[in-house]
N, C-alpha and C positions, 0 to 999 in steps of 0.2 A: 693144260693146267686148269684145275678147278676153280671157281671163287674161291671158294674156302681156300683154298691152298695159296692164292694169288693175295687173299687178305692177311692172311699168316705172313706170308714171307718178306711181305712188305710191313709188317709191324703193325699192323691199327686193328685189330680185332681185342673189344676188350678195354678200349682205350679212351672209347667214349663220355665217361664222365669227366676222364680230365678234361676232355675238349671244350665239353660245354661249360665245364666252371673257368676255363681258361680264356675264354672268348667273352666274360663279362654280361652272360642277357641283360640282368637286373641294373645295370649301372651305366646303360647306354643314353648317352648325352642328349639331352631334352632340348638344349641350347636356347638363346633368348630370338636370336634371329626370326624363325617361322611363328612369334606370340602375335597377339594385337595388343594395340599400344593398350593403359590400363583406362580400364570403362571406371569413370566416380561413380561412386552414387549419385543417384537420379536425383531430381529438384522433385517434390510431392507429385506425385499422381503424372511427371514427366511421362512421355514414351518416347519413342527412339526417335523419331522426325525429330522434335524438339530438342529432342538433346545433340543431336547433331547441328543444328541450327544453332543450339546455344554454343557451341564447340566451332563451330567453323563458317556460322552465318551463311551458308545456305548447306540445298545438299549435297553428301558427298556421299558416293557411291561405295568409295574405297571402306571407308569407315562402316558405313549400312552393313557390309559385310563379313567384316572385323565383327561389329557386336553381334549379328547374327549367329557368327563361327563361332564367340567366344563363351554362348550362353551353354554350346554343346559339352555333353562331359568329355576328358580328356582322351585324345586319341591320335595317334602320332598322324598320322594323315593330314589332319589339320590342323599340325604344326608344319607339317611341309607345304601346307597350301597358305601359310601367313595369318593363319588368322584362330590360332590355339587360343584361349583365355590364358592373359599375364598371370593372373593370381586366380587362387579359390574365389577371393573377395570380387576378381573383375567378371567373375562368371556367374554371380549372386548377382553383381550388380548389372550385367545383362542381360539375365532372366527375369528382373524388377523390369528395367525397360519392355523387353519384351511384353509382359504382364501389361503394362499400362495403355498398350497399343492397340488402335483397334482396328479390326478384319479390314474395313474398309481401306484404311490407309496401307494396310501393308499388302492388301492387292494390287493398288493404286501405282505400289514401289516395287517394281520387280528385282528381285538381284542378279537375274540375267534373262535378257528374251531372245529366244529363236521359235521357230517354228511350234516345235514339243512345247513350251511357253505357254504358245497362242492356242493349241488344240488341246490341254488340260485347260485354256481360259473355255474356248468354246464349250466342253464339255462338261465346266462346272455349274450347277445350277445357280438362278438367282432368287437371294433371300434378305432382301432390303433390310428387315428387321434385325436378322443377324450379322447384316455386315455394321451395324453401331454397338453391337458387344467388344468388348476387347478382351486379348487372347487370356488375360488371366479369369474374367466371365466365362469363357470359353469353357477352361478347365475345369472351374466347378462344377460346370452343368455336366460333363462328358462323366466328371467322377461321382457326380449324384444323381444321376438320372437314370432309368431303367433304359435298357436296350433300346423298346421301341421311341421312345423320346431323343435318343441320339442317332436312330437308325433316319429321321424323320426330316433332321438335318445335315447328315451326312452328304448327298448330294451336291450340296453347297458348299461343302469346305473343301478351298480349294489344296494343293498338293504341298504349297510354301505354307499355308496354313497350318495345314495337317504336321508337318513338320517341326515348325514352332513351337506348337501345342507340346508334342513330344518334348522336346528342348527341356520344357519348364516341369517334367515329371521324374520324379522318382523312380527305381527299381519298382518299388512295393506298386506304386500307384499306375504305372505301364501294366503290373499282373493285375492290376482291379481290373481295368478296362479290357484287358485282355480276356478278361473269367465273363465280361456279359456283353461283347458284340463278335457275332459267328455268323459269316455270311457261307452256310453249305451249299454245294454241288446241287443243283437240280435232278429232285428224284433218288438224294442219297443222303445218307448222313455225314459224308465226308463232310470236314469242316463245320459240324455242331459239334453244342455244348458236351463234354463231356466223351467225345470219340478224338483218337490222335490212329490218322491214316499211315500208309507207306510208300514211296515211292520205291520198290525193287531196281539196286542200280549193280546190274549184273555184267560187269565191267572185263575185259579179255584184253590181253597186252596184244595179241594179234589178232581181233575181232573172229574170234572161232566161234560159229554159232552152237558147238557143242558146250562149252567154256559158261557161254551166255545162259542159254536154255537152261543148264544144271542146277546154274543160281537162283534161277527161279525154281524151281522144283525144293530146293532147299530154304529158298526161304518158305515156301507154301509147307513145309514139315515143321518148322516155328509158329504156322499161322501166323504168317506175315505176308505184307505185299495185297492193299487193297485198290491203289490208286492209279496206279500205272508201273508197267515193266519197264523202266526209262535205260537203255546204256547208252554210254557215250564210246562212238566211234573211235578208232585209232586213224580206218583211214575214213575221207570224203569224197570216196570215188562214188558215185550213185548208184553202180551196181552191186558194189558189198552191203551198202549199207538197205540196199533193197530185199536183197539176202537176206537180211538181221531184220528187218522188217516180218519178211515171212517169216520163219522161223517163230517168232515172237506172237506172229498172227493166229498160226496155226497151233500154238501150246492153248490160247483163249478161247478159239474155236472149237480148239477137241474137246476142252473141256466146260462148253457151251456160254461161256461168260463174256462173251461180246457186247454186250449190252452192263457188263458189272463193272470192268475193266480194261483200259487201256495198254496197245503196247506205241513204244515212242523209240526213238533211235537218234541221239541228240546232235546230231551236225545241222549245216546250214540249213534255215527252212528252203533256200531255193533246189538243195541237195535235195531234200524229201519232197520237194514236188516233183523231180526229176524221178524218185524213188517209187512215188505211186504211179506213175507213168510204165515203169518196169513191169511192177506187180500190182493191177490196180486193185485197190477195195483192201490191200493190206497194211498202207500206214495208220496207224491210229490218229491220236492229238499232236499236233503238230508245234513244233519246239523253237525260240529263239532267242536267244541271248540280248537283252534291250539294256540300253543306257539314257543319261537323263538330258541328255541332249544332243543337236542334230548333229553335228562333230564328233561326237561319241561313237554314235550308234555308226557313223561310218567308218568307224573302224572294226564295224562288225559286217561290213556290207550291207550295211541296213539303214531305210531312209524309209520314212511318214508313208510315201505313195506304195512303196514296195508291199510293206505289211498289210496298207488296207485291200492293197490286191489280194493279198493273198488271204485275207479275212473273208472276201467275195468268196473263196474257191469252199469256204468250210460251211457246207451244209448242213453237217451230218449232225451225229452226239455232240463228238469229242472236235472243240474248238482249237484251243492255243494254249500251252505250255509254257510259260515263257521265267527267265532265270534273270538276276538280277544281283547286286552286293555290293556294300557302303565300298568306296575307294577302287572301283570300276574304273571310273571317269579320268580320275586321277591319274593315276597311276598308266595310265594310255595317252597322256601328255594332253585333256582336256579337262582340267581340273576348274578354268574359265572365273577364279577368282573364288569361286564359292561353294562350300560347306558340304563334305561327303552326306550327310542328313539330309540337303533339301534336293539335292539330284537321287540319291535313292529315292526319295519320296515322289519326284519328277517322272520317275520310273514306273512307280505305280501310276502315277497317272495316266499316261501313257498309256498302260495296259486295261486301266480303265475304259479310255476311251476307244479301244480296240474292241474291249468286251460289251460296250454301248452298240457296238456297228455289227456285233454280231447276235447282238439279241434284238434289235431291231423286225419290228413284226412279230416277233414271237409273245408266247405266253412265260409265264415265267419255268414252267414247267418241262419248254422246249425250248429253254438256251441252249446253247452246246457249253461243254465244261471248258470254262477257263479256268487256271490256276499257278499260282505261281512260287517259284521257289524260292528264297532270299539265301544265298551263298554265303555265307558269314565265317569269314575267316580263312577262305579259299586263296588270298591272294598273297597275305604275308604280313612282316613287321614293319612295311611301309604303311599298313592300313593302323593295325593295332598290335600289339605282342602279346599281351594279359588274358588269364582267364576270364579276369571281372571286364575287361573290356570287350571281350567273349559274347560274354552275358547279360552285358548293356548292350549291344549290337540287337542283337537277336531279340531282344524285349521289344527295340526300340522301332524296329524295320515289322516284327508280329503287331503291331500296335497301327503302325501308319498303316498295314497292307488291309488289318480288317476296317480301318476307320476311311479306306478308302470304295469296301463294297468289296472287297477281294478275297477270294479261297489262299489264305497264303501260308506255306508251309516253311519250313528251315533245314538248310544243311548245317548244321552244329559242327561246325569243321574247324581243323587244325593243319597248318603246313609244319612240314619240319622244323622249319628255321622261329616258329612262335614259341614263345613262351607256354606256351600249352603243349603238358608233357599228354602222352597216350594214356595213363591214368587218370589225369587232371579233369579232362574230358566228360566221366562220371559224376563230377563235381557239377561244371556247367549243366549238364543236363537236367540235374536237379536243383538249379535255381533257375531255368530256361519254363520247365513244362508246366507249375502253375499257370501259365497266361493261355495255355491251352491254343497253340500255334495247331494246323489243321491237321500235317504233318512233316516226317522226317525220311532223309534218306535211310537205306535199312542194305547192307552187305551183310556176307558171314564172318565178316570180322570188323571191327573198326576201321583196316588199312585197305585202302584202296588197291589192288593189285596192276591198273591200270595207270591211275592218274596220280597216285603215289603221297596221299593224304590222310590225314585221317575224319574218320566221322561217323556215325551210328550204324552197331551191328544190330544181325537181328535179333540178337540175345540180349541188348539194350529195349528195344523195343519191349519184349515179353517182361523185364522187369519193371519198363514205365507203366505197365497195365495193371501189374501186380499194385506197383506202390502207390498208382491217382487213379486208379479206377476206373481207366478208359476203357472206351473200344472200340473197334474199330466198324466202317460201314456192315451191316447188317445181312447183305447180300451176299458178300463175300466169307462170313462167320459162317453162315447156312452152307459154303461151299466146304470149307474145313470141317466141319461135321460130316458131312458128304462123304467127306473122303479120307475120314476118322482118325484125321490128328488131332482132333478135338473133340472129346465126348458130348450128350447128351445132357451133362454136370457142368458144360461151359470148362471144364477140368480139361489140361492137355492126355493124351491118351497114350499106351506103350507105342505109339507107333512118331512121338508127338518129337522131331529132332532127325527123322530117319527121311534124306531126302531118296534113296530105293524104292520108300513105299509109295513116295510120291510120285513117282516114276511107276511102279508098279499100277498106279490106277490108272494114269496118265496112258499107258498100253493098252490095260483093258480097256479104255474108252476105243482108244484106236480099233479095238476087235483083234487083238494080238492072241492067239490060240497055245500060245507057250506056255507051261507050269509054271506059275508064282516062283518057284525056287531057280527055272532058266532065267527069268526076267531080273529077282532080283539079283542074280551071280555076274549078271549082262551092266545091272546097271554099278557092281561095286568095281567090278574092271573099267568102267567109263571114271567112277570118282578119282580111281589111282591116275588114269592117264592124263585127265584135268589137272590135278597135284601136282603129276611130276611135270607139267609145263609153268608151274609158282600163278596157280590159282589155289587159294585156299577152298574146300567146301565145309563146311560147319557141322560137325556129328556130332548124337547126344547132347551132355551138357555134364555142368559138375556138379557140385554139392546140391545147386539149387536150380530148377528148369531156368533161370534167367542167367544162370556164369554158365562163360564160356568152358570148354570142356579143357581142361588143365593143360593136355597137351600141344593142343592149338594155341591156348593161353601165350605156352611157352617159346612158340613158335614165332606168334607178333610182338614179341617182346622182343627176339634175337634181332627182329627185320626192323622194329625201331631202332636199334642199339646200331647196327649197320649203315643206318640211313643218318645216325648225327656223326657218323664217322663219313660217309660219300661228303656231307653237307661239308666241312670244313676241310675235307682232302686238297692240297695243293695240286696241281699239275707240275712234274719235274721239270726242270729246263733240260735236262736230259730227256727226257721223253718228247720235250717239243723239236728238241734237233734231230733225234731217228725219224722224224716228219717227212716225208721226201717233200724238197724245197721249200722249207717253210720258213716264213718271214714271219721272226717274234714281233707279236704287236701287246700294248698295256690301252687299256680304256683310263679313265681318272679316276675309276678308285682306288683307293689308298693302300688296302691291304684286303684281305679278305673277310674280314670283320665290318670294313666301311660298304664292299659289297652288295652282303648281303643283308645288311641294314639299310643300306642306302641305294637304291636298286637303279637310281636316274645314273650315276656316276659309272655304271656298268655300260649302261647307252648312249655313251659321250666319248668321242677318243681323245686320247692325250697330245698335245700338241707334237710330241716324238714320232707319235703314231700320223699323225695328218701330214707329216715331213715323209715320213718313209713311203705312205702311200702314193704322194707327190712324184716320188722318187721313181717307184714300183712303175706308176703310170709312164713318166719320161721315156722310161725302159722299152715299154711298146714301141716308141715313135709313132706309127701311123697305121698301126698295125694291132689296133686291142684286141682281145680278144672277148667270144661271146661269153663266155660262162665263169666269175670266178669265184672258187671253194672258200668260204668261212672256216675256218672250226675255232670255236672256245668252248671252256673247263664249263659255265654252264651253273647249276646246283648242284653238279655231282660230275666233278673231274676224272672220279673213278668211270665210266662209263664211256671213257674215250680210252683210257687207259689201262683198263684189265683186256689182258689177251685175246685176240680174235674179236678184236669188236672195230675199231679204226683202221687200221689199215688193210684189211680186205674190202671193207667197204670202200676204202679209197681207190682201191685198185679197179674193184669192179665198174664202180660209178666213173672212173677215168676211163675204162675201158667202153663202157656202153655209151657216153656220150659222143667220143670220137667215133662209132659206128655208124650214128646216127648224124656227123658229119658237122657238128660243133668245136671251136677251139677253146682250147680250157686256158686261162692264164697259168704263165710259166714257174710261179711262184704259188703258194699258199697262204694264206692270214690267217694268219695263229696267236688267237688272245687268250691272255691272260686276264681273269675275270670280265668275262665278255659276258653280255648279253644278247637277243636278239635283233634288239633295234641298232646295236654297236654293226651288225652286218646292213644292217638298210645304209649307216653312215660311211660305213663301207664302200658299197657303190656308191653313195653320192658323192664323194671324192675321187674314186678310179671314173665315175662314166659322168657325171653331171658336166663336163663341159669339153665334150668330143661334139664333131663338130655337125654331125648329121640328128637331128632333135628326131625323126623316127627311126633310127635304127632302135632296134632292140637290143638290150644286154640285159643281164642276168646274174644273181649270186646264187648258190647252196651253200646256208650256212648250218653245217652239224654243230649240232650242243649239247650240251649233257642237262637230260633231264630232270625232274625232283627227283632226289632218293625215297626210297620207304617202302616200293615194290620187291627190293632184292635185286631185280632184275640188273642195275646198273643201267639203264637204257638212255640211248642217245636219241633226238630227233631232228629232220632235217626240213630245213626251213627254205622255201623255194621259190624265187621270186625272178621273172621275165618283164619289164616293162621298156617303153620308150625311153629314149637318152632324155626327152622333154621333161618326164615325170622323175629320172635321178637328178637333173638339175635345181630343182626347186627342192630346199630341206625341208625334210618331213612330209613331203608327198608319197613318199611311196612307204606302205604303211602294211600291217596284217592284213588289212582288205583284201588286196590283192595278190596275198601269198599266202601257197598251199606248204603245208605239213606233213609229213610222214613221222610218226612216232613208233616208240615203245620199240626201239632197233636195239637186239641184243644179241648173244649168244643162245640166251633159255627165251627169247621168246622172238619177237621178228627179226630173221636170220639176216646180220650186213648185209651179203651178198643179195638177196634176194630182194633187200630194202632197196640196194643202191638199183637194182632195174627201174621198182615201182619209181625211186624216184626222179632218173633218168627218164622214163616214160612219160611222166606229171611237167617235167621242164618242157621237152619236146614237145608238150600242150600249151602249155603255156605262152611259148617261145613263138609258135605258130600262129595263136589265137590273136582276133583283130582286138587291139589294148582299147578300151572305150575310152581314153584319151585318142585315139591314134586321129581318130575325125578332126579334131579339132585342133593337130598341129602345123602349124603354117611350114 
C-alpha cells in the first residue's frame, strides 16, 4: 500500500485545518504558576541588590533571578523555568532595576557559577572605568556610539552583561546595533556590513552523498552557498560520515575553492576527528553543538578540556563551527534556575573563549574561521510558539553573538508543532534581516527533507539580496560568474536555477571528454532519481527569479499540510495490540495537546506505568534480560503505523540481535505519548536495582520522528550502560546513546535500519562504559 493510499483510507488527508483550529495554538494556557512574583516599582535610582535588600533584607538568589527572567520579553520557556514577568508593568519595572545597576555589581552577583562561569570570567577583559557604568549608561553608549567606540569595549563585557544589555532593548534598537557592529571572517567579507552569507545545508534522509552533492550543485545555480557546505548526518558512524566528508571535499577541490569555502559534516566533533583519521586533509571546520553550562554541554558529550583539545588539533584555515539556541539548556533538564537569554549568551562566551585559544599567536589575518550558528526555533513551543517571538529571538541572540566578537549567523526556523505557519516564515525574515546577521541556512526549499523543519530556501536568499542589497563574500561571486550563473551585469544569467549546468562545469573541471548534451541528459536522470527518494532539488523559478517555481511551491505545501496531520495523529490501541507482546504503557501527559505543549510530561511515567514496569520486572525473577525494545508514537505516530515500517523492523532487529547472542525482554513497552527520555526512565525502573552494578543492560527505544519530510520516519534510540548508571535517575542521558534515524519505507529501509542498529548495540554493549572503572 502506498502513503497516499495508507492516508486516504484512514481518513486524514485534507483534514489538516480542522486539526490545527481544533487543537487551540492561540489560547494555550500561560498559567500563573511558572511568573515571578510581581517586581514594584523601584525606589529612585534603586538597582536590583537594593531592592532586594529592601524586599527581603539580605540577598536572595531566588528572586536575583526572578527579576533578571522577568525583565526578558515574553517567552514560554521562561515561564516553565518560573521566572516569566507577572505583568507588562513587572517587566518595565525589571528593566528599570536592571538600568540602575551597575557592571560591577552585577559581575560581582553571578546567577549561576560553574566551570563555563569562570572561563568567560577569565576571558573577559578588565575595564575599571567601565565596570562604574550601569547597564542603563551601558545602552546609551552602545546605541550612540560608532562601531569602533563599542568595538573598543566590547572585550570587557562580560556574557551576563551582554545579556542584560539585550533585556533592556527594543526590536528597533537590537536592528540599530545590529546595522554597525560586524565582526567578518579573516580575509572575507563574510560577516561585514552589508553582505548576508550561506551555509548549504544539503541534508539526505539516508546520507547518500549523491542526495548531498546535488544540493550543492543547486544551490551554486541560485548563487548561493558562500560559507560552508554543512549537512547533518543521519548516521555517526565515522566511516559514513568520512565519506560525506570526501565527497564534499572533492566538489571544493575540483572546483579550486579551498581556500574560499568550507565543507563540514555536522555530527560529534569526536566523530570528525575520527573522520579525518579515515580521509586525512578532507574534513573542513569542525562542528559542535555547545550549551551554557557544564551540565549541559554534557549532554552533548562535551566538557571545557575536551574542546580545548580539540582547538589544539586546528591549525589550518577553518577553526570551529559551532551551533547553539535560546531553550537548549532547558529543555535537556538543565535549565539551573536561570533565564534562556543569559545561558545563550553563556554560549557565546564559551565560543569566545575557544576562538581566543585559537587565535592565539596569530595575526589577525591568520585566525582560523570561527562561526557560529544561533538555531532559533529548532526546538518547539516549550521555547516560544510566535512568530514575533520568532523575531525577537533571532534580534536578540544576532545582537549578543556580534557584541561578543562573534561571526554569528541564524537559522530562522520553525517546527511543526509552532505557531509559525511555512508562509509566516517570510514574514520573519523580514523583520529579522535589517540587523544584518552574517548568515542563514539556504535548502531548495524551506522544508528540511532530513530533519523535518522548516527554514530558508535558496530562493529566500536571492530575494533578501534583491530587497537589502546584500551580498555575498566576493570570492565566491567571482566563482558564479565563472561558471555563468551570474553575468558580467551582477544580473542572474539563462543558465541562473539550472543545477545540470552546474554539474555540467563541475565535469568539465573534472576533464570529462563527454558532449555537453551526454552530461547534461546524465545529470537530469540523477535529479529524477534524487526526487523519487523525497529529496526535493530546486528548478527554475516563477514569476520572479526569487519564487519558488510553482510546482515545487505546490509540493511543500502538500508535505506541510501532511506533516500537521502526522503531528496530531493518535496511535490506535488497535494497533498497539497487533504489537507482538506489547505492554500498553501512558507517560503523564494528559492528552496529546498537553504533549506536545508540554514536552517534560512526555519524559515522565505515569505512576500505572511505574507499577506495570514493577510488574514486567518481577516477571523475570533472576533472569533479566539484556536488551529491552521502546516504542512510542513520538511527533508522528504515523510513522510507526503506516505499513512496512514497524513491524519488519521488529522482526529483523529481533532477529539480529539473538544472532549475535543477546536476550531481548519478553514483553515490549509501548507508550502512548512517549518521549525519548520516557525510555531512559524505562530502564531506570526495569534495570536500576538488579543486583550486579556492572553488568550491563540496555534499551532500543523506536519513535516516530518530526513530520514534514513526507517520509513518515522513525528513529532508534540506543543505549548500553552499567546497572550502576540505570540506578541513579537521570544518569543515563543522550551522552551516551547512539541514534539511527530517518528509518522508513522511501528512505532508510527498516530492515536494513534494524542491522545498522543491531550492529551500534553490539558496540555499545561490548565497549568499556567510562563509568565501568569507577564501580565498586
Amino acid at each position: 500500500m502506498s502513503r497516499k493510499e495508507f492516508l486516504t483510507q484512514v481518513g486524514v488527508l485534507g483534514t489538516s485545518a480542522f486539526l490545527f483550529q481544533a487543537c487551540d495554538f492561540k489560547s494555550a494556557n500561560k498559567g500563573v504558576m511558572g511568573v515571578s512574583p510581581v517586581i514594584a516599582e523601584p525606589a529612585d535610582s534603586e538597582d536590583i541588590f537594593a531592592y532586594i535588600k529592601r524586599k527581603h533584607g539580605d540577598h536572595d538568589l531566588t528572586l536575583y533571578r526572578q527579576i533578571v527572567g522577568a525583565a526578558n520579553e515574553f517567552k514560554e520557556g521562561d515561564l516553565t523555568l518560573g521566572i516569566a514577568a507577572e505583568s507588562e508593568q513587572s517587566r518595565i519595572n525589571a528593566r528599570a532595576l536592571l538600568a540602575n545597576t551597575r557592571i560591577r555589581d552585577l559581575k560581582s552577583h553571578s546567577l549561576f557559577t560553574d566551570e563555563i562561569y569562570e572561563l568567560i570570567a577569565e576571558n573577559t577583559a578588565q575595564n575599571e572605568e567601565l565596570d562604574t557604568w550601569t547597564l542603563g549608561e551601558l545602552k546609551e553608549f552602545v546605541l550612540s556610539q560608532p562601531e569602533a567606540e563599542i568595538k573598543a569595549i566590547m572585550p570587557a563585557l562580560s556574557s551576563d552583561v551582554i545579556a542584560c544589555l539585550v533585556k533592556m532593548m527594543s526590536n528597533e534598537e537590537l536592528i540599530q546595533v545590529g546595522q554597525k557592529v560586524f565582526n567578518p571572517i579573516p580575509g572575507t567579507q563574510i560577516g561585514s556590513k552589508g553582505y548576508l552569507s550561506a551555509r548549504v545545508q544539503p541534508n539526505s534522509p539516508t546520507d547518500n552523498p549523491t542526495d548531498i552533492v546535488w544540493q550543492v550543485f543547486d544551490a551554486w545555480s541560485y548563487g548561493v552557498g558562500d560559507l560552508v557546505l554543512g549537512t547533518n548526518p543521519v548516521s555517526s558512524d565515522p566511516k559514513s560520515v568520512a565519506e560525506i566528508e570526501k565527497a564534499l571535499y572533492d566538489l571544493i577541490t575540483t572546483f579550486g575553492l579551498e581556500k574560499t569555502i568550507s565543507n563540514c559534516v555536522l555530527s560529534h566533533i569526536d566523530v570528525q576527528a575520527e573522520a579525518e583519521k579515515i580521509h586525512p586533509g578532507t574534513t573542513g571546520i569542525w562542528f559542535q553543538s555547545i550549551a551554557g553550562t557544564v551540565k549541559a554541554n554534557q549532554t552533548f558529550d562535551v566538557s571545557i578540556p575536551k574542546m580545548q583539545a580539540h582547538m589544539e588539533s586546528r591549525t589550518g584555515q577553518f577553526g570551529l563551527y559551532a551551533e547553539t539556541g535560546q531553550g537548549a539548556d532547558f529543555t535537556n533538564g538543565h535549565g539551573e534556575g536561570f533565564d534562556m537569554l543569559v545561558h545563550e549568551s553563556r554560549k557565546y562566551g564559551f565560543v569566545r573563549a575557544l576562538q581566543s585559544q585559537l587565535s592565539r599567536g596569530k595575526s589577525p589575518e591568520e585566525a582560523p574561521w570561527v562561526h557560529v550558528n544561533d538555531v532559533a526555533g529548532f526546538i518547539g513551543p516549550e521555547v516560544f510558539k510566535t512568530k514575533e517571538q520568532l523575531v525577537r529571538c533571532c534580534l536578540e541572540d544576532t545582537v549578543m553573538g556580534k557584541l561578543h566578537g562573534l561571526t554569528i549567523g541564524l537559522d530562522v526556523c520553525s517546527t511543526l508543532h509552532m505557531d509559525v505557519s511555512l508562509d509566516e516564515l517570510d514574514w520573519c525574515i523580514e523583520q529579522i534581516m535589517p540587523a544584518n546577521p552574517a548568515y542563514l541556512m539556504a535548502l531548495p526549499t524551506k522544508n528540511d527533507p532530513m530533519l523535518s523543519y522548516l527554514t530558508t530556501g535558496f530562493y529566500n536568499h536571492v530575494k533578501i539580496r534583491e530587497q537589502f542589497g546584500y551580498k555575498i563574500n566576493d570570492a565566491m561571486w567571482d566563482f558564479f560568474k565563472k561558471i555563468e550563473v551570474i553575468g558580467a551585469d551582477n544580473r542572474p544569467t539563462e543558465h541562473f536555477g539550472d543545477p545540470t549546468w552546474v554539474y555540467y562545469q563541475y565535469r568539465l573541471a573534472k576533464k570529462d571528454l563527454r558532449t555537453k548534451e551526454e552530461i547534461l541528459a546524465e545529470g537530469r536522470k540523477t535529479i529524477a532519481e534524487i526526487e523519487a527518494r523525497g529529496v526535493p532539488i530546486a528548478q527554475g523559478f516563477g514569476e520572479n527569479v526569487w519564487d519558488l517555481h510553482p510546482e515545487l511551491d505546490k509540493k511543500i505545501h502538500e508535505l506541510y499540510e501532511d506533516a500537521k496531520v502526522s503531528l496530531w495523529a493518535e496511535m490506535p490501541s488497535t494497533f498497539v495490540q497487533a504489537i507482538p507482546a506489547a505492554l500498553p504503557l501512558i507517560t503523564q501527559s494528559k492528552d496529546r495537546k498537553d504533549y506536545v505543549y508540554h514536552p517534560e510530561t512526555g519524559e515522565k511515567l505515569s505512576a500505572k506505568t511505574t507499577e506495570q514496569l514493577k510488574a514486567m520486572q518481577a516477571g523475570w525473577e533472576n533472569d533479566a534480560p539484556d536488551v529491552q525494545i521502546v516504542i512510542s508514537d513520538g511527533l508522528n505516530a504515523l510513522a510507526l503505523t503506516d505499513e512496512g515500517h514497524l513491524f519488519p523492523f521488529l522482526e529483523n532487529l529481533s532477529t539480529q540481535l539473538k544472532s549475535k547472542g543477546y536476550r531481548l525482554a519478553p514483553q515490549h513497552a509501548v507508550f502512548t505519548h512517549g518521549r525519548v527520555r520516557a525510555g531512559y526512565a524505562t530502564g531506570e525502573e526495569l534495570f536500576g536495582n538488579l543486583k550486579d552494578p556492572k553488568q550491563k543492560k540496555g534499551i532500543i527505544h523506536v519513535i516516530g520522528e518530526r513530520p514534514g519530510s513526507g517520509h513518515h520516519a522513525f528513529s532508534a534510540y540506543i543505549t548500553a550502560a552499567p546497572v550502576a548508571l540505570w540506578s541513579e535517575k537521570g544518569k543515563v542521558d543522550h551522552d551516551i546513546t547512539r541514534v539511527v534515524s530517518g528509518i522508513s519505507d522511501t528512505s532508510l529501509l527498516p530492515t536494513l535500519a534494524a542491522e545498522e542498529v543491531a550492529e551500534i548495540f553490539d558496540g555499545l554493549y561490548k565497549k568499556e562504559h567510562i563509568s565501568d572503572q569507577s564501580i565498586a
